[in-house]
N, CA, C and O of each residue as an XYZ file, in Angstrom:
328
protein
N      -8.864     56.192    -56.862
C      -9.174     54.780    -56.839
C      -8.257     54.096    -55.820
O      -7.196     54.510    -55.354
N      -8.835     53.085    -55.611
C      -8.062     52.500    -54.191
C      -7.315     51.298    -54.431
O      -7.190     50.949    -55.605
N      -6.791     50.596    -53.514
C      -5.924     49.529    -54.334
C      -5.551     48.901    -52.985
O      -4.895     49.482    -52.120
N      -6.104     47.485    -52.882
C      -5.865     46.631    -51.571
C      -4.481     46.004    -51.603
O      -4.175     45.616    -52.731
N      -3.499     45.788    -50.595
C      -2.191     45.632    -50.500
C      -2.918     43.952    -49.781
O      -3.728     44.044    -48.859
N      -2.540     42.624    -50.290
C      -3.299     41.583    -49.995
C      -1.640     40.903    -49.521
O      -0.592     41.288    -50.039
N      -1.719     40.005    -48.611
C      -0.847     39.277    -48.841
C      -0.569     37.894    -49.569
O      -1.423     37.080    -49.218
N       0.255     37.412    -50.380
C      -0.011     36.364    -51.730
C       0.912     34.818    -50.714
O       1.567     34.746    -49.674
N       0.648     34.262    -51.313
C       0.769     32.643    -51.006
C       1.979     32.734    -51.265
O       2.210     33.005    -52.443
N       3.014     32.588    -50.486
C       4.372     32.352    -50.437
C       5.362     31.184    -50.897
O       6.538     31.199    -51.260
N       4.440     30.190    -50.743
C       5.648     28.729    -50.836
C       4.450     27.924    -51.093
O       3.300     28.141    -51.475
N       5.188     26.864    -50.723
C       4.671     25.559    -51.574
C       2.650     25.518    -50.539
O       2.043     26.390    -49.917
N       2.432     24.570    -50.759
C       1.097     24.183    -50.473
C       1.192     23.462    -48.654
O       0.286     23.512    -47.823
N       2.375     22.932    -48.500
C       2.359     22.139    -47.014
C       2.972     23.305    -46.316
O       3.341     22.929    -45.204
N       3.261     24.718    -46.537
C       3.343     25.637    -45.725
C       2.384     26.099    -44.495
O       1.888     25.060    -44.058
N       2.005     26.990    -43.899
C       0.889     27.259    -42.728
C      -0.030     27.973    -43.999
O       0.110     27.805    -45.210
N      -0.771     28.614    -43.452
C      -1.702     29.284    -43.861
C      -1.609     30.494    -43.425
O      -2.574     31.168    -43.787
N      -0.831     31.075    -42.780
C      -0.743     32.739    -41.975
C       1.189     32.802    -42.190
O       1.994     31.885    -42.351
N       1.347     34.041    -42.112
C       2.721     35.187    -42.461
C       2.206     35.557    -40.918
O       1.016     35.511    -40.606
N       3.237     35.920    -40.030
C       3.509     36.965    -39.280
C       4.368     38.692    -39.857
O       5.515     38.712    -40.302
N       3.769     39.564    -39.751
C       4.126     40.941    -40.390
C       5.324     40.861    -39.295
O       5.309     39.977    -38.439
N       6.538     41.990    -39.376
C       7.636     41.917    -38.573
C       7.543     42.963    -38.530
O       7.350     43.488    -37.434
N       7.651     43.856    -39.868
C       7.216     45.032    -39.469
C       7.165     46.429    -41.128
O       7.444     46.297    -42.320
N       6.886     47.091    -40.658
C       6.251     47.906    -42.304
C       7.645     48.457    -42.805
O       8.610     47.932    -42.249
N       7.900     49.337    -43.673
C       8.945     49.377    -44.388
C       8.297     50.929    -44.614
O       9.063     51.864    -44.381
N       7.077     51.205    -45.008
C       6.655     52.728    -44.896
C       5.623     52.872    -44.174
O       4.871     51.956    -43.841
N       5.478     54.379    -43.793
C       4.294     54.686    -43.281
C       3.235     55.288    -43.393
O       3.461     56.161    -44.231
N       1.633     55.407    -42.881
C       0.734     56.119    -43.628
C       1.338     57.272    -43.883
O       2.216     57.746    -43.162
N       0.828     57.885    -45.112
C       0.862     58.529    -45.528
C       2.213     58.902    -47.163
O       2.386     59.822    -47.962
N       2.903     57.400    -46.860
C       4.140     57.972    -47.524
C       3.731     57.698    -49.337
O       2.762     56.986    -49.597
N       4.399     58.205    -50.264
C       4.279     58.155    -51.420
C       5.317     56.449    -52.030
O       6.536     56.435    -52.198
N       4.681     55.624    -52.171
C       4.855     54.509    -53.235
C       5.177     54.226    -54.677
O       4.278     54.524    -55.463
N       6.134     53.779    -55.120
C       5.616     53.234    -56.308
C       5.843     51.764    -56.350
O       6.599     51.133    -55.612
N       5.049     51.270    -57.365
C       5.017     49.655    -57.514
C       6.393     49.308    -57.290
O       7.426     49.897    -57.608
N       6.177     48.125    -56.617
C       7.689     47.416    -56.479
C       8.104     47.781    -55.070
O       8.649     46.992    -54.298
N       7.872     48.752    -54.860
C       8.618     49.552    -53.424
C       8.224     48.392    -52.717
O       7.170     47.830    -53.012
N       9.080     47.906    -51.663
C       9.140     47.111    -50.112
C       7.880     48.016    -49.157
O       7.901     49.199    -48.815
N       7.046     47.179    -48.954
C       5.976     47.789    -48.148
C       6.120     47.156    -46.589
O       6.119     47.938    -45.638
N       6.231     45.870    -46.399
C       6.325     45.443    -45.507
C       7.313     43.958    -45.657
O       7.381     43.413    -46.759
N       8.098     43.346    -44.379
C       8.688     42.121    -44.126
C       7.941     41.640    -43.663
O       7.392     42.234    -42.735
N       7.468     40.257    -44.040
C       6.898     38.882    -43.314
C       7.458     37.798    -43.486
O       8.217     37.540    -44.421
N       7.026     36.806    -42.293
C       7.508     35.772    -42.312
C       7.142     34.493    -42.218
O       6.304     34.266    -41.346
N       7.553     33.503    -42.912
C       6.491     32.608    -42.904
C       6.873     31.247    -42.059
O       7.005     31.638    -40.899
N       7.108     29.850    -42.106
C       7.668     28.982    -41.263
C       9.340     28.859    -41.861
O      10.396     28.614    -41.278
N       9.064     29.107    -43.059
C      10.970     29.138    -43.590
C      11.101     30.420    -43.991
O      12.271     30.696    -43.725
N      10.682     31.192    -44.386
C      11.527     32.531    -44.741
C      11.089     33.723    -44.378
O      10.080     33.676    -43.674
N      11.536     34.866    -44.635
C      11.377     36.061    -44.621
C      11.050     36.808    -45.880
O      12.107     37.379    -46.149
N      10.419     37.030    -46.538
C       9.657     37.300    -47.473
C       8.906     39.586    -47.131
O       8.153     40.183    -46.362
N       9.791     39.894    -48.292
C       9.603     41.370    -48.632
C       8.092     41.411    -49.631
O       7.690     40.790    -50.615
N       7.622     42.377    -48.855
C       5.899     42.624    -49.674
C       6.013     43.506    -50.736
O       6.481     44.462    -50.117
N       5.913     43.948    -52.076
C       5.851     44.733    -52.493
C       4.353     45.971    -52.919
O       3.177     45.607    -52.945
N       4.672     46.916    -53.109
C       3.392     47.800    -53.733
C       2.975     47.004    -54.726
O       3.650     46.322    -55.497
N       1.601     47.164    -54.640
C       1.145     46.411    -56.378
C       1.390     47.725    -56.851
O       2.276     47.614    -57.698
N       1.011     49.069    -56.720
C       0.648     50.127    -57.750
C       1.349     51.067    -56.966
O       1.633     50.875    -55.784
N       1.777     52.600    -57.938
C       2.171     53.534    -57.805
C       0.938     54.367    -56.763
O      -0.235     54.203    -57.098
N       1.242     55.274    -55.477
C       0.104     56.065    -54.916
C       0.675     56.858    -53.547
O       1.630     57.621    -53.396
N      -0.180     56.418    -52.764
C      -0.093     57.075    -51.494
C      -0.816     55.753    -50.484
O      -1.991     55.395    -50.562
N       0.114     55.236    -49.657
C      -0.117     54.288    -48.614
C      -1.349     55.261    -47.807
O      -1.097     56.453    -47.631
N      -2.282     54.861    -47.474
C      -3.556     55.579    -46.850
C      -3.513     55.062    -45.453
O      -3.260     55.641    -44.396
N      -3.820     53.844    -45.711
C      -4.003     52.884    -44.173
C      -3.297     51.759    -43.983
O      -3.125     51.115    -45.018
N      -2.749     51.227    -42.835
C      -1.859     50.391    -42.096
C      -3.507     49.190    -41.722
O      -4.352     49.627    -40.940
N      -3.699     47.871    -42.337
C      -4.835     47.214    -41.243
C      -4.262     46.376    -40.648
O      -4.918     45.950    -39.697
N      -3.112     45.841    -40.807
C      -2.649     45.200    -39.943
C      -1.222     45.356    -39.077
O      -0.312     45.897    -39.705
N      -0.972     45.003    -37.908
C       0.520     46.002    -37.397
C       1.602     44.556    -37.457
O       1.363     43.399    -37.804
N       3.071     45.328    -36.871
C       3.991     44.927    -37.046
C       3.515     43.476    -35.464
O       3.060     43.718    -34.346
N       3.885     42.112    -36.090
C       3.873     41.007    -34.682
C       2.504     40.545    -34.877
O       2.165     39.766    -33.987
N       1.444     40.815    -35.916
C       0.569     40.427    -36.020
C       0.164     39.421    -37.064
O       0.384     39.675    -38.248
N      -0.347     38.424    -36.745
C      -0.492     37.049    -37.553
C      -1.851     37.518    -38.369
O      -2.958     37.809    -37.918
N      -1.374     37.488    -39.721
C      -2.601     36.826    -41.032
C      -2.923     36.001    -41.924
O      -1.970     35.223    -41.953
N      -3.351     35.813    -42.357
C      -3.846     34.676    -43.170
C      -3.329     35.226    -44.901
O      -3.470     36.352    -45.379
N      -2.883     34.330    -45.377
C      -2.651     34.341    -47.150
C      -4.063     35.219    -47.377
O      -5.012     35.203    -46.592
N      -4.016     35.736    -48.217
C      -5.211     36.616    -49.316
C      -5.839     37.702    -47.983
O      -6.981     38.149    -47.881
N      -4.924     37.868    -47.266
C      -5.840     38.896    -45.943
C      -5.375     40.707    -46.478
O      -4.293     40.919    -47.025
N      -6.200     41.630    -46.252
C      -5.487     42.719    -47.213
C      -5.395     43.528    -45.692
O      -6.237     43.767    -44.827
N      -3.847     43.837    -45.835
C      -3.341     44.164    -44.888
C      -2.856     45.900    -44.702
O      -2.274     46.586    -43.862
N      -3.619     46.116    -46.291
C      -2.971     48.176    -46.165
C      -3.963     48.440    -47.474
O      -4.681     47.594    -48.008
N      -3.853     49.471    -47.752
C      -4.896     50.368    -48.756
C      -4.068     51.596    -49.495
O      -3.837     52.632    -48.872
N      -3.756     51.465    -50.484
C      -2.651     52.333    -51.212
C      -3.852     53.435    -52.053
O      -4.728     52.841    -52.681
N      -3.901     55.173    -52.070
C      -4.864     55.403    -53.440
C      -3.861     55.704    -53.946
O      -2.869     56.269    -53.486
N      -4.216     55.119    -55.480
C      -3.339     55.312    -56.722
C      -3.447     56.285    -57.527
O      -4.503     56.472    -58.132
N      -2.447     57.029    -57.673
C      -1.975     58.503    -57.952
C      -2.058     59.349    -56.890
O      -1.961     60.532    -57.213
N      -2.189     59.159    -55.859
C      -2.334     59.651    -54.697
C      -1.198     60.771    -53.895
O      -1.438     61.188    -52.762
């Protein structure tokens, strides 16, 4: 089963609407568990650590390190138990 790595709404409401990724913390293929630091982003005030939602295997990278997304954009694909 698969499990979308999304990025969540950071701060208050008069923030931007997009995180810049800085850069990943693991790579395809590596073994996860929830909580683990997946990636650093950043938003207009902070720097903000992504975590795993679920225990697995990071599958796919969709978005790279310097690349601008949007809140709720799913940026990696973890399978769980993987």
């Amino acid at each position: 089963m698969q499990r979308e790595v999304i990025i969540p709404r950071l701060g208050s409401s008069d923030e931007s609407d997009e995180v810049r990724i800085l850069r990943w913390l693991k790579e395809p293929g590596a073994q996860v568990t929830k909580g683990d630091g997946l990636l650093e982003v950043e938003t207009d005030k902070v720097n903000v650590e992504i975590e795993a939602p679920d225990d697995g295997r990071l599958m796919e990278i969709k978005a790279q390190a310097g690349d601008t997304v949007k809140f709720s954009a799913v940026v990696a694909i973890i399978e769980k138990g993987g």
